[in-house]
PyMOL Python script that loads the backbone (N, CA, C, O; Angstrom):
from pymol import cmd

cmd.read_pdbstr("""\
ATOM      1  N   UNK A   1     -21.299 -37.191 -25.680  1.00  0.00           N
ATOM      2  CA  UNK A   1     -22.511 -37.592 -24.991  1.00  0.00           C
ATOM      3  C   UNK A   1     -22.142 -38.515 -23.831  1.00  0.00           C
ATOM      4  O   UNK A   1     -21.186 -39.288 -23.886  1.00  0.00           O
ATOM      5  N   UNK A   2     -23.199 -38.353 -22.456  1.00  0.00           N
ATOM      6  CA  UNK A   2     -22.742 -39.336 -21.779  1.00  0.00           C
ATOM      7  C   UNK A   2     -22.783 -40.875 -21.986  1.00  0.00           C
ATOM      8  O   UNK A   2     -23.279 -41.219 -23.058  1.00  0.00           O
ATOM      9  N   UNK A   3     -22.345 -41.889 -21.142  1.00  0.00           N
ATOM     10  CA  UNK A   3     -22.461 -43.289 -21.500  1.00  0.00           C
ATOM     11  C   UNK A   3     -23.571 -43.544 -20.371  1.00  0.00           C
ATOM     12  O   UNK A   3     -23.665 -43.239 -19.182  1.00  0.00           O
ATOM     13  N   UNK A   4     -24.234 -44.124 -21.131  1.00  0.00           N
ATOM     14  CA  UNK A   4     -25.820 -44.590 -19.796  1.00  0.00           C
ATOM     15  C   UNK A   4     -25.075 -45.618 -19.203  1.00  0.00           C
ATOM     16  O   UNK A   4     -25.249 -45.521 -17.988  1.00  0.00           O
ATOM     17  N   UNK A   5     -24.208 -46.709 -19.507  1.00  0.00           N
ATOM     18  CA  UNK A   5     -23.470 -47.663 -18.648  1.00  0.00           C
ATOM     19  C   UNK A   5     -22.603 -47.035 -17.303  1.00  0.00           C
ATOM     20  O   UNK A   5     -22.322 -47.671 -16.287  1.00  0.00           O
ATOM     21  N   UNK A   6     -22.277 -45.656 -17.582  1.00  0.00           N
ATOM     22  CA  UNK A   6     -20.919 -45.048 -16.269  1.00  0.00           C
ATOM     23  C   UNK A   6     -21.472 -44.120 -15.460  1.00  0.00           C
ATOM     24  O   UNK A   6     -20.862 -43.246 -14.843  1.00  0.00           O
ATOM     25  N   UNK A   7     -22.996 -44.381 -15.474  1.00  0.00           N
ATOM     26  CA  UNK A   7     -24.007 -43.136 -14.790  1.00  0.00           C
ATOM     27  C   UNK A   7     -23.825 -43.670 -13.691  1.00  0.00           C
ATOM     28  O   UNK A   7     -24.814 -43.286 -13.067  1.00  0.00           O
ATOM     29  N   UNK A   8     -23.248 -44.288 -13.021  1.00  0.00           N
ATOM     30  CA  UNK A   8     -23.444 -45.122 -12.022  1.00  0.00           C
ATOM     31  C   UNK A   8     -22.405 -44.725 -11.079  1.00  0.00           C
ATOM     32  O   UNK A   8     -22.521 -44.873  -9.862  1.00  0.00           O
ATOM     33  N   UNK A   9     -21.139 -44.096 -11.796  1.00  0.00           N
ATOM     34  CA  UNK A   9     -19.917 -43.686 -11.977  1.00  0.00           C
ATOM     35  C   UNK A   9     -20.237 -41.848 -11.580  1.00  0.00           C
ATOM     36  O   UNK A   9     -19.293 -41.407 -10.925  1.00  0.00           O
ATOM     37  N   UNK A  10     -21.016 -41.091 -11.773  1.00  0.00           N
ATOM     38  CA  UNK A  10     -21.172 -39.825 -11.815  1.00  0.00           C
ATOM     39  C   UNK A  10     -21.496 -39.135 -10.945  1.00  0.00           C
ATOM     40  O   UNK A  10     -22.492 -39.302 -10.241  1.00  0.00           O
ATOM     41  N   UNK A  11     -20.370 -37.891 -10.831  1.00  0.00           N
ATOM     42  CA  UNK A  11     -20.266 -37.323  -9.545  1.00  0.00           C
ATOM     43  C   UNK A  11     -20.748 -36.032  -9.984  1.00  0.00           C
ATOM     44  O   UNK A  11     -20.716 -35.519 -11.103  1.00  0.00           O
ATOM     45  N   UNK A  12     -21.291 -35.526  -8.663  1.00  0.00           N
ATOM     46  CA  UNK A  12     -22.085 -34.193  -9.271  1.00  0.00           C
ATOM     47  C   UNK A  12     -20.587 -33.056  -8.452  1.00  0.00           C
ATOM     48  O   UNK A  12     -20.059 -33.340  -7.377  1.00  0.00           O
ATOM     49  N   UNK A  13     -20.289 -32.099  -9.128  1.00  0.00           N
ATOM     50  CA  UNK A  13     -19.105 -30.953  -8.512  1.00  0.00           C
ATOM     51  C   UNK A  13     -19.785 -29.620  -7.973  1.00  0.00           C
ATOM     52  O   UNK A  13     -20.667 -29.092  -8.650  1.00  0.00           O
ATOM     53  N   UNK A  14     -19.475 -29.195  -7.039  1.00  0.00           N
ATOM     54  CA  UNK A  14     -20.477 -28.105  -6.449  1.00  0.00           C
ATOM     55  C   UNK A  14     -20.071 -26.652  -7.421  1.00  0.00           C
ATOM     56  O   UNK A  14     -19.096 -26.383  -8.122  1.00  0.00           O
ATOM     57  N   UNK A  15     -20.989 -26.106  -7.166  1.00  0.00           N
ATOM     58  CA  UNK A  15     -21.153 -24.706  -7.601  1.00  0.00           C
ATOM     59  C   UNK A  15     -20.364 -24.059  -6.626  1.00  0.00           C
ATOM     60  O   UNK A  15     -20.688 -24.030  -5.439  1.00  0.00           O
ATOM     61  N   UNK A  16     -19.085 -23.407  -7.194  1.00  0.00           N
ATOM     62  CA  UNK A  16     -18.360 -22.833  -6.332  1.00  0.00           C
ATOM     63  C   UNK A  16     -18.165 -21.066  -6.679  1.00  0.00           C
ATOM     64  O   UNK A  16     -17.924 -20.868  -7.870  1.00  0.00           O
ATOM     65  N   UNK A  17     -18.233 -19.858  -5.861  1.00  0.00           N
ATOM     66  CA  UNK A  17     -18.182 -19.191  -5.955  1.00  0.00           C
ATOM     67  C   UNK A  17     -16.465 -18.670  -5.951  1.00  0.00           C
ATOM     68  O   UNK A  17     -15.556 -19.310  -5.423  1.00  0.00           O
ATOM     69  N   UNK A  18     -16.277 -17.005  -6.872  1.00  0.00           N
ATOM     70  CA  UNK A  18     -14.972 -16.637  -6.992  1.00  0.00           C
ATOM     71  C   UNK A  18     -14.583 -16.817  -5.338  1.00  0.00           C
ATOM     72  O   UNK A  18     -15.586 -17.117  -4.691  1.00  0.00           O
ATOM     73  N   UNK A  19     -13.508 -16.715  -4.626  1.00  0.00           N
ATOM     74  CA  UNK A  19     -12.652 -16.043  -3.611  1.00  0.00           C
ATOM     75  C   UNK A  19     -12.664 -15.295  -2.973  1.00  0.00           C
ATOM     76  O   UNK A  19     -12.716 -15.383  -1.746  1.00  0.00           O
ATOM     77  N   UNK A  20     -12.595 -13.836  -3.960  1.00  0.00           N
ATOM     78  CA  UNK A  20     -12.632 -12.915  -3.706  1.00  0.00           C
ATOM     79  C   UNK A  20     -13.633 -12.136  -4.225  1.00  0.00           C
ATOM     80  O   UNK A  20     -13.754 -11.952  -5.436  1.00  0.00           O
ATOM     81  N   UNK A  21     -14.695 -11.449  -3.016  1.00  0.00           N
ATOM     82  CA  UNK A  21     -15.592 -11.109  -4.075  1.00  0.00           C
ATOM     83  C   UNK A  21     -15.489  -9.248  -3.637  1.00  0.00           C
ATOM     84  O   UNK A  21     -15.202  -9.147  -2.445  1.00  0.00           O
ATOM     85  N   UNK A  22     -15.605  -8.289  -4.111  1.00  0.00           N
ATOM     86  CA  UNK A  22     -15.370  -6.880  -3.950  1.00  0.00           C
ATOM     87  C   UNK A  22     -16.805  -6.472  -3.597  1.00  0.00           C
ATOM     88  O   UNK A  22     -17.739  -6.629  -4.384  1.00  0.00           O
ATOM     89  N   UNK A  23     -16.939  -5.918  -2.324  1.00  0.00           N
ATOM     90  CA  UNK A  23     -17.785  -5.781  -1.796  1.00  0.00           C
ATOM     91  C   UNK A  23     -18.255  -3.905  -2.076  1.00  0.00           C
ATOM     92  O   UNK A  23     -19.308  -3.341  -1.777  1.00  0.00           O
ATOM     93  N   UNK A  24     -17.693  -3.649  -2.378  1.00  0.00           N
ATOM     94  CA  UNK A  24     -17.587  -2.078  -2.786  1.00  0.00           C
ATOM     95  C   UNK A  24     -16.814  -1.940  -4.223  1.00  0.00           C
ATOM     96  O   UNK A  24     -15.979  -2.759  -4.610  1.00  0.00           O
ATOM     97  N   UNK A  25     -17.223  -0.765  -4.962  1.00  0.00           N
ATOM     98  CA  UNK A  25     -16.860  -0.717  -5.782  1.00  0.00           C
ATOM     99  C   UNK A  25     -15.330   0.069  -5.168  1.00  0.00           C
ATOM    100  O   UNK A  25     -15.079   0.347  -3.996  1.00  0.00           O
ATOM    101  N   UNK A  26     -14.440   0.303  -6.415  1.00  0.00           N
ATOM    102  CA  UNK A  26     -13.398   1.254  -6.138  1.00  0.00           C
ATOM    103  C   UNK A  26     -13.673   2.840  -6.000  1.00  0.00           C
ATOM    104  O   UNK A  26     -12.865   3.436  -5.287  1.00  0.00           O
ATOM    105  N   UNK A  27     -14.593   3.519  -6.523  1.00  0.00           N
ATOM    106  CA  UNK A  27     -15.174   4.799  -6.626  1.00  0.00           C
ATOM    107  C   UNK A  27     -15.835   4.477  -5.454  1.00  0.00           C
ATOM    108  O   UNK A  27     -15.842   5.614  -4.982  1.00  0.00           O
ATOM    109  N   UNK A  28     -16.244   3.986  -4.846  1.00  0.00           N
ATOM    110  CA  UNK A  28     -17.069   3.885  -3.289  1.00  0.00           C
ATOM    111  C   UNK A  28     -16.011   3.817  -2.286  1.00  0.00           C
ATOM    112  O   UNK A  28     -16.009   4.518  -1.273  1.00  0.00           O
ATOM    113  N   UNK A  29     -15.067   2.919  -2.599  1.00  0.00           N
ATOM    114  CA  UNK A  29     -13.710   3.042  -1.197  1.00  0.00           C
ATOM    115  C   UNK A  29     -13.016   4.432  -1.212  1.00  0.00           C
ATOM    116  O   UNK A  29     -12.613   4.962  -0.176  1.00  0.00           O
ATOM    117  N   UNK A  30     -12.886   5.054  -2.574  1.00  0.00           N
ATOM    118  CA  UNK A  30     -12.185   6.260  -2.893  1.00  0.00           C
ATOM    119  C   UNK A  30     -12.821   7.390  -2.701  1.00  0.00           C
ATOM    120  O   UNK A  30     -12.248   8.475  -2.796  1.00  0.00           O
ATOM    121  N   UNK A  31     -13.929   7.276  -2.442  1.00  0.00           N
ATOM    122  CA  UNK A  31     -14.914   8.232  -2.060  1.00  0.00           C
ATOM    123  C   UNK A  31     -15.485   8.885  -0.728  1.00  0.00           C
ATOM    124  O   UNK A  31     -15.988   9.958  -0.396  1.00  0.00           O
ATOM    125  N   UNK A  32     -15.094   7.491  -0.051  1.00  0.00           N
ATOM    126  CA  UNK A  32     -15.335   7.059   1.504  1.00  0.00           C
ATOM    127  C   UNK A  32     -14.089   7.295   2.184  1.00  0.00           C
ATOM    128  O   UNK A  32     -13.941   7.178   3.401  1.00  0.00           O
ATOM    129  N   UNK A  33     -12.823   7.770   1.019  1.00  0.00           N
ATOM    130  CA  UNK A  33     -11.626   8.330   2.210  1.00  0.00           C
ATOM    131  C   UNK A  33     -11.669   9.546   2.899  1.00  0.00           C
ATOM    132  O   UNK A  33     -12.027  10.487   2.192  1.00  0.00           O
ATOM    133  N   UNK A  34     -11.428   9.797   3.995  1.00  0.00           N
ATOM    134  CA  UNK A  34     -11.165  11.142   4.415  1.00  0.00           C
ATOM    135  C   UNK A  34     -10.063  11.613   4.234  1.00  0.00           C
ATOM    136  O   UNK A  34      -9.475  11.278   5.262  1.00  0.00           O
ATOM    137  N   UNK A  35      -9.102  12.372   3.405  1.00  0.00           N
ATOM    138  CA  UNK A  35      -7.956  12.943   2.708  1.00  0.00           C
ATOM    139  C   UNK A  35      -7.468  13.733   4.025  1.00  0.00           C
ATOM    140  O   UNK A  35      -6.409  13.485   4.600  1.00  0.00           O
ATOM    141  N   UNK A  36      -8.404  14.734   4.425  1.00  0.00           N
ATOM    142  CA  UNK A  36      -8.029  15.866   6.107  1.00  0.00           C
ATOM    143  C   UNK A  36      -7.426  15.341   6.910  1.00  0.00           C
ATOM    144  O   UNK A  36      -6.509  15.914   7.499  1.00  0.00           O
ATOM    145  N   UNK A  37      -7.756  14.190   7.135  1.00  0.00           N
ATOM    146  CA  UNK A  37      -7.808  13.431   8.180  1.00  0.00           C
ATOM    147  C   UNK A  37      -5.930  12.700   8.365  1.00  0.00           C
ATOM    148  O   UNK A  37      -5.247  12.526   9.374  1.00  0.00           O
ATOM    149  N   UNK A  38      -5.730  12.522   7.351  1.00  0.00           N
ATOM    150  CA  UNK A  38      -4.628  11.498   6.927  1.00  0.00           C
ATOM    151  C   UNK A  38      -3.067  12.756   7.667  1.00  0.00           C
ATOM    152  O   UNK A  38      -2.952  13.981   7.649  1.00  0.00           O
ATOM    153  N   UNK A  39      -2.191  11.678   8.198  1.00  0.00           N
ATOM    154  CA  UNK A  39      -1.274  12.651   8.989  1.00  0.00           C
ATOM    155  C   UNK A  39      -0.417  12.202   8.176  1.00  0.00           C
ATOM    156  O   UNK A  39      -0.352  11.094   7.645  1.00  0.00           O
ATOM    157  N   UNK A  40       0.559  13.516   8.050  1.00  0.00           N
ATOM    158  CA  UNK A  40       1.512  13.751   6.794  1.00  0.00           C
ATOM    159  C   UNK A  40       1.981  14.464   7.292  1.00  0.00           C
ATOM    160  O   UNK A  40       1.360  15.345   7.888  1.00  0.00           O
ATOM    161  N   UNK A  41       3.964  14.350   7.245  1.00  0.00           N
ATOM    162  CA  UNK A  41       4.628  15.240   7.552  1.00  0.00           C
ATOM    163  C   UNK A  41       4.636  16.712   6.271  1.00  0.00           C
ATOM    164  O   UNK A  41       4.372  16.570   5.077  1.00  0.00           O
ATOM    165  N   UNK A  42       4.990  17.969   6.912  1.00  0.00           N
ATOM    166  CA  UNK A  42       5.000  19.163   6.702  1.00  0.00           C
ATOM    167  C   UNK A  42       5.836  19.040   5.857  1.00  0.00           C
ATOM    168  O   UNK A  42       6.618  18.110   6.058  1.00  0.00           O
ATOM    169  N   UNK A  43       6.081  19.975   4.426  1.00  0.00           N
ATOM    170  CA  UNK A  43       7.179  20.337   3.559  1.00  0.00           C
ATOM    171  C   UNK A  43       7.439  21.041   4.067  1.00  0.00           C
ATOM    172  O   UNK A  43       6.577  21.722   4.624  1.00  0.00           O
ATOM    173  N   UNK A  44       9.229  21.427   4.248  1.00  0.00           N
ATOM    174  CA  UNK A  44       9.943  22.510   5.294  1.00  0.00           C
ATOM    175  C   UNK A  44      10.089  23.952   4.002  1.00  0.00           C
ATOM    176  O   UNK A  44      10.716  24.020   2.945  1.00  0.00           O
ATOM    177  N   UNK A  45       9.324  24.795   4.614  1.00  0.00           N
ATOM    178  CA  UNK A  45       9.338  26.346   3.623  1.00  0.00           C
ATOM    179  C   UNK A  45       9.777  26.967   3.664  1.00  0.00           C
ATOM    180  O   UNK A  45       9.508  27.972   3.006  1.00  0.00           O
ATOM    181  N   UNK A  46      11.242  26.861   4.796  1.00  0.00           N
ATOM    182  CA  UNK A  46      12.340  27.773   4.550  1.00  0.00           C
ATOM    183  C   UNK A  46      13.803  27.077   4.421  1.00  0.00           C
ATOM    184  O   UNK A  46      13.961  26.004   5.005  1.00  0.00           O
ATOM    185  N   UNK A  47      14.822  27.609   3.722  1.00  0.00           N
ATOM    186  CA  UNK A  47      15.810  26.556   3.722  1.00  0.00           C
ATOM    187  C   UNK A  47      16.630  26.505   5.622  1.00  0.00           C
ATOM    188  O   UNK A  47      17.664  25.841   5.679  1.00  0.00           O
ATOM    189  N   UNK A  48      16.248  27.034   6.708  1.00  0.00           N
ATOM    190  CA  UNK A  48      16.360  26.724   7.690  1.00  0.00           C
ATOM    191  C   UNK A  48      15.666  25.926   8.372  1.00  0.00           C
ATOM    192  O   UNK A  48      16.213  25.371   9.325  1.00  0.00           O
ATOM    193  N   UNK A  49      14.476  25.690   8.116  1.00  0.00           N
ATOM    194  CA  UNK A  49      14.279  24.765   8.973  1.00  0.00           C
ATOM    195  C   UNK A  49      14.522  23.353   8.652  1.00  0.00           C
ATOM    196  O   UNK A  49      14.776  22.900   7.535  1.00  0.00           O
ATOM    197  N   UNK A  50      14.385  22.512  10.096  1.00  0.00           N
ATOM    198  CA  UNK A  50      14.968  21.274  10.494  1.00  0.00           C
ATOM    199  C   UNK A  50      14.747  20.602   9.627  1.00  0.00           C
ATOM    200  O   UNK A  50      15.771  20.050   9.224  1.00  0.00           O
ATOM    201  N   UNK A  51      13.562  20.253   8.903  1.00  0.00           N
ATOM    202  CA  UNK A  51      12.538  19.531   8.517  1.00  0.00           C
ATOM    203  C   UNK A  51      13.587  19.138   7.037  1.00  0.00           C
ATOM    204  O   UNK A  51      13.691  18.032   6.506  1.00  0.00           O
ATOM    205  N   UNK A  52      14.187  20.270   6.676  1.00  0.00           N
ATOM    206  CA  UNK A  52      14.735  20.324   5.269  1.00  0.00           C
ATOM    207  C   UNK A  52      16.236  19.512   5.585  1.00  0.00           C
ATOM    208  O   UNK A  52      16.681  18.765   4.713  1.00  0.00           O
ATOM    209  N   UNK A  53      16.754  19.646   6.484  1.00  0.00           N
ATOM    210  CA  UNK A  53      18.167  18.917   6.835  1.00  0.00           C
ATOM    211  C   UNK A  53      17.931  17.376   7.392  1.00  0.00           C
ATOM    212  O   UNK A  53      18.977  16.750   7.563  1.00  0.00           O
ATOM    213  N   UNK A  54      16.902  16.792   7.648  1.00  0.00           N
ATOM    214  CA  UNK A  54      17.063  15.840   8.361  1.00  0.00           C
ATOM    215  C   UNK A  54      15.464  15.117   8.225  1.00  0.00           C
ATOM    216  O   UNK A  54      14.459  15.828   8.250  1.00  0.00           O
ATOM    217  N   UNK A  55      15.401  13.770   8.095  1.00  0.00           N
ATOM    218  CA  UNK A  55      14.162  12.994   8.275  1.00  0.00           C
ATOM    219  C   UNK A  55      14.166  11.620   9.297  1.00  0.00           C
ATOM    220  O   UNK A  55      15.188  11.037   9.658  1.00  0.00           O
ATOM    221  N   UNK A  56      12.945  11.298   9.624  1.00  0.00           N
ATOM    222  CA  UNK A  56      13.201  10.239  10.311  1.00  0.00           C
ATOM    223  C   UNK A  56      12.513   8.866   9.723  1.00  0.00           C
ATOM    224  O   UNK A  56      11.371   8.897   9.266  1.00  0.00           O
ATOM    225  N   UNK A  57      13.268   7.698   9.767  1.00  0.00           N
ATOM    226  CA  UNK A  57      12.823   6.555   8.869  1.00  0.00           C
ATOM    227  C   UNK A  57      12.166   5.440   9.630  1.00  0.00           C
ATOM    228  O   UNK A  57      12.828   5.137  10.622  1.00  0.00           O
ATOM    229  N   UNK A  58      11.075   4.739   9.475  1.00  0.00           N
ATOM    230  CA  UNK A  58      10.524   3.829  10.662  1.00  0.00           C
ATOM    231  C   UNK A  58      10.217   2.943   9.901  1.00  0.00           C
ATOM    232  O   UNK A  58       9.354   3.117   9.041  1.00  0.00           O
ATOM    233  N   UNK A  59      10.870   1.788  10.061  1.00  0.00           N
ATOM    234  CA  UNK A  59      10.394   0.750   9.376  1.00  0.00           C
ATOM    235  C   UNK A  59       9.568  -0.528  10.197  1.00  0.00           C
ATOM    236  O   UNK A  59       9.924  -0.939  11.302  1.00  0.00           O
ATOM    237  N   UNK A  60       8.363  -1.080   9.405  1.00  0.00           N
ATOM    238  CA  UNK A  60       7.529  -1.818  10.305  1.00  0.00           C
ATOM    239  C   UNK A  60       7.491  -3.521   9.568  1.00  0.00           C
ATOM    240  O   UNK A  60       7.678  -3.769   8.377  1.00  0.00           O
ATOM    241  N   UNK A  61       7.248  -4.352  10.472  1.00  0.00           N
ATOM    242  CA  UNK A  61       6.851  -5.704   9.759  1.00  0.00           C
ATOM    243  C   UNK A  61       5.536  -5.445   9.197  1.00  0.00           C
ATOM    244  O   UNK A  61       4.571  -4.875   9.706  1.00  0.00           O
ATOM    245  N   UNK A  62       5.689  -6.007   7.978  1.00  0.00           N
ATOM    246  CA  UNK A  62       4.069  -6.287   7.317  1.00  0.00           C
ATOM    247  C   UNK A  62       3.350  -6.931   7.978  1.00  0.00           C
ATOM    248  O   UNK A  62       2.218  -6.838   7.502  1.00  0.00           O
ATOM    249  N   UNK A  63       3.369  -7.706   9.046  1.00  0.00           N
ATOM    250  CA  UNK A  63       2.305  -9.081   9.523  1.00  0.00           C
ATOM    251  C   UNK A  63       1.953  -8.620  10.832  1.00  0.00           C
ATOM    252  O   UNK A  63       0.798  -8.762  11.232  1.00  0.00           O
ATOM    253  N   UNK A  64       2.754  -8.130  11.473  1.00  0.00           N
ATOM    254  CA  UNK A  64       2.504  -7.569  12.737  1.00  0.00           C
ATOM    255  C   UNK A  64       2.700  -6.664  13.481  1.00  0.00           C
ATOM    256  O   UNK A  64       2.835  -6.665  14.705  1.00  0.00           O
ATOM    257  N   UNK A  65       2.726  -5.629  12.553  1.00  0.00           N
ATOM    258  CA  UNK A  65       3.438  -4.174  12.388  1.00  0.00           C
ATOM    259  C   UNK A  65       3.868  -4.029  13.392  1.00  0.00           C
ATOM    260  O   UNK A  65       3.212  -3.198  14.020  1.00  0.00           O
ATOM    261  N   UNK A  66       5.246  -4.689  14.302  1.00  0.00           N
ATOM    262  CA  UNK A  66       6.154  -4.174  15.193  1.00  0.00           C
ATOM    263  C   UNK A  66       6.954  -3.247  14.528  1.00  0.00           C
ATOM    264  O   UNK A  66       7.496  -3.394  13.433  1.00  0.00           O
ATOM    265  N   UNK A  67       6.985  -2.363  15.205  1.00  0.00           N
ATOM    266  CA  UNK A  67       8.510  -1.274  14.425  1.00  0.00           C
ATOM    267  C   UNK A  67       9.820  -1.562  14.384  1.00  0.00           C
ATOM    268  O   UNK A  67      10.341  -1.132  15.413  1.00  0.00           O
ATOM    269  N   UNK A  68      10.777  -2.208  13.519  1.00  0.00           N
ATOM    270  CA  UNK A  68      11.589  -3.027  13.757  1.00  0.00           C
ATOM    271  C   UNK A  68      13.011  -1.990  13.232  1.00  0.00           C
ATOM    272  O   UNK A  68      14.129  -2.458  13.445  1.00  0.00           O
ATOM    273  N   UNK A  69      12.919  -0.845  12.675  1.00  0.00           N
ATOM    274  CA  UNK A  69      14.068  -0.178  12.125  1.00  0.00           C
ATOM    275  C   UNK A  69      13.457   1.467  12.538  1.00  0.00           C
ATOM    276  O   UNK A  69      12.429   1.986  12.105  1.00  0.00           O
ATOM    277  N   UNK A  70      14.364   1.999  13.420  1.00  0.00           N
ATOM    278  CA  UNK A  70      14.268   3.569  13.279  1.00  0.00           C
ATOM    279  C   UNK A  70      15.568   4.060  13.610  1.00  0.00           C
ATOM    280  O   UNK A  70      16.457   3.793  14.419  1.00  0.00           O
ATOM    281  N   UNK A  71      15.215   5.407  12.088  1.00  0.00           N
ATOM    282  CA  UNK A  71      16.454   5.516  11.804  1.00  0.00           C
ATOM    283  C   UNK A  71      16.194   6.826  11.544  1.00  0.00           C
ATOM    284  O   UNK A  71      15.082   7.073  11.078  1.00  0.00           O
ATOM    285  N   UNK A  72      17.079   7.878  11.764  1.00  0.00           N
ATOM    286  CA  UNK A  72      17.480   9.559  11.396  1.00  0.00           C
ATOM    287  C   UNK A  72      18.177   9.680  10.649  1.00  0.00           C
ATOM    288  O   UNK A  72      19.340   9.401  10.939  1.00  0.00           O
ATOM    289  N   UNK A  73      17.825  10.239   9.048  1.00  0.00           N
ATOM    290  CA  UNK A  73      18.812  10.758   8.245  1.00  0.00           C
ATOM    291  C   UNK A  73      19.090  11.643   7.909  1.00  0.00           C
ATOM    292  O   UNK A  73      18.116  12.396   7.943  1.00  0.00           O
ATOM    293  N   UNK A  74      20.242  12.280   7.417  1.00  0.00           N
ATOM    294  CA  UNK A  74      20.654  13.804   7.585  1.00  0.00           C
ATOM    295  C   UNK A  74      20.416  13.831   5.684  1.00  0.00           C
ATOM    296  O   UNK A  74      20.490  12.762   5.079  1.00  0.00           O
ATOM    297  N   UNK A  75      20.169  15.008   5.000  1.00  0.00           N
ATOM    298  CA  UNK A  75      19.482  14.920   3.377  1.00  0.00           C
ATOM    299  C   UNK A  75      20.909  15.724   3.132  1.00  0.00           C
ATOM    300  O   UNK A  75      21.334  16.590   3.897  1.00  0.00           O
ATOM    301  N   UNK A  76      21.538  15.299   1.981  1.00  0.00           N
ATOM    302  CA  UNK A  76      22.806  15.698   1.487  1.00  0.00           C
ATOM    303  C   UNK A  76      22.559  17.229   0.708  1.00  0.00           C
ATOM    304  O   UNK A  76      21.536  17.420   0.051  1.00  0.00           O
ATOM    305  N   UNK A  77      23.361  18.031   0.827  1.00  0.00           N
ATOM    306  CA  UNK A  77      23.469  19.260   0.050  1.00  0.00           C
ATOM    307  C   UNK A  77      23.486  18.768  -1.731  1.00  0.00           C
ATOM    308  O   UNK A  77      24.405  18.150  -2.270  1.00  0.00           O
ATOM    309  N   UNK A  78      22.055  19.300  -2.482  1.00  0.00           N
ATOM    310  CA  UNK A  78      22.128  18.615  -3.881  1.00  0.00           C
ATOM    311  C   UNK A  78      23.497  19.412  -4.135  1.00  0.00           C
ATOM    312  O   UNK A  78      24.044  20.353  -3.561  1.00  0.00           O
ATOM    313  N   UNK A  79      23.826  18.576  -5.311  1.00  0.00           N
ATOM    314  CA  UNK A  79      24.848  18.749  -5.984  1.00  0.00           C
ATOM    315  C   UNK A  79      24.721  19.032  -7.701  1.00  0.00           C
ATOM    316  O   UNK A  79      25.405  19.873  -8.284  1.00  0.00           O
ATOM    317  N   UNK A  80      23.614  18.072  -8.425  1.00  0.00           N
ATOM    318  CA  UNK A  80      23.273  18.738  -9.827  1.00  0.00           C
ATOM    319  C   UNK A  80      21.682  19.113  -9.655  1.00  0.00           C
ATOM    320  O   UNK A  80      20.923  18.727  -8.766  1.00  0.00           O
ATOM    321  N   UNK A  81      21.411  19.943 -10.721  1.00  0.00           N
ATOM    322  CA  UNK A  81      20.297  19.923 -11.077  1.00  0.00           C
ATOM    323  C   UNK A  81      19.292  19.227 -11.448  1.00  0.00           C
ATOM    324  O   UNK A  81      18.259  19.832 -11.736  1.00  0.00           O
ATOM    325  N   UNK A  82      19.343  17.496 -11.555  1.00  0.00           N
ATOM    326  CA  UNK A  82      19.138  16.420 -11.612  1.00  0.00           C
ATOM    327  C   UNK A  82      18.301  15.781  -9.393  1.00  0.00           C
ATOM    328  O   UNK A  82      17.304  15.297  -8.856  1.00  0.00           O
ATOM    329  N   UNK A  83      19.741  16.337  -9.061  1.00  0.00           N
ATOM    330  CA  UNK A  83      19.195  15.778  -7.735  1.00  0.00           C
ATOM    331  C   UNK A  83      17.829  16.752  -6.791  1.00  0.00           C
ATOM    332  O   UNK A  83      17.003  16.439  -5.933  1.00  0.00           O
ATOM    333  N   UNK A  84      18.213  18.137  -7.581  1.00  0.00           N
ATOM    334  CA  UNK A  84      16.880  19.059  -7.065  1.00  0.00           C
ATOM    335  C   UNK A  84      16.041  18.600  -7.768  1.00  0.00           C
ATOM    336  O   UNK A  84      15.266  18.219  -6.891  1.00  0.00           O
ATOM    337  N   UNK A  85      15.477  18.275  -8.881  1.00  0.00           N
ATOM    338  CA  UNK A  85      14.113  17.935  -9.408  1.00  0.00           C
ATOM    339  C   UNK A  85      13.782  16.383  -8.781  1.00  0.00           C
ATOM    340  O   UNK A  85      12.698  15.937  -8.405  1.00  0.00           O
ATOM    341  N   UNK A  86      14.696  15.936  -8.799  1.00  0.00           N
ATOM    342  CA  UNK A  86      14.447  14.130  -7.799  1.00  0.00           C
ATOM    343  C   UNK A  86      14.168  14.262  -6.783  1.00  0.00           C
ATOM    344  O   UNK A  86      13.225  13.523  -6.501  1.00  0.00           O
ATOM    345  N   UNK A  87      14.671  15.175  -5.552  1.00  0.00           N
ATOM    346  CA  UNK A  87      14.089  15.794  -4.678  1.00  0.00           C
ATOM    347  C   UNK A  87      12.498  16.224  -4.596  1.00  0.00           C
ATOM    348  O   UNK A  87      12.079  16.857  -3.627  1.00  0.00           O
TER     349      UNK A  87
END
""", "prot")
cmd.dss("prot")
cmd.show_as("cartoon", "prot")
cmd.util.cbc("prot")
cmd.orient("prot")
């Protein structure tokens, strides 16, 4: 119980709301994507083309997405049956 002597003493603490509050549900952001839209490199469908020998790597800063690493790599001839399904 309080002390009627330390009322004198008593601080009121505000009503503070969470941080973060989710303004959409997740089924509403996931719903609201356009999938068509989204650019994605091609799977290469013949074992000649380029696409299957070689990729290109771009790496960006998180904070200010300058492109800070680009890089071309050549994809190694698998070797077990392990590295085609990891593929």
């Amino acid at each position: 119980m309080p002390l009627a002597e330390r009322k004198q003493y008593d601080i009121r603490l505000p009503v503070l709301t969470p941080t973060l509050v989710r303004k959409k549900s997740l089924a509403e952001e996931i719903t609201a994507l356009d999938v068509m839209a989204f650019q994605t490199m091609l799977l290469p469908l013949t074992a000649e083309d380029p696409n299957n020998k070689t990729f290109r790597y771009e790496g960006h800063d998180i904070v200010t997405l300058e492109k800070i690493v680009e890089r071309d790599y050549k994809v190694p001839e698998p070797q077990t049956a392990q590295e085609v399904i990891g593929y």
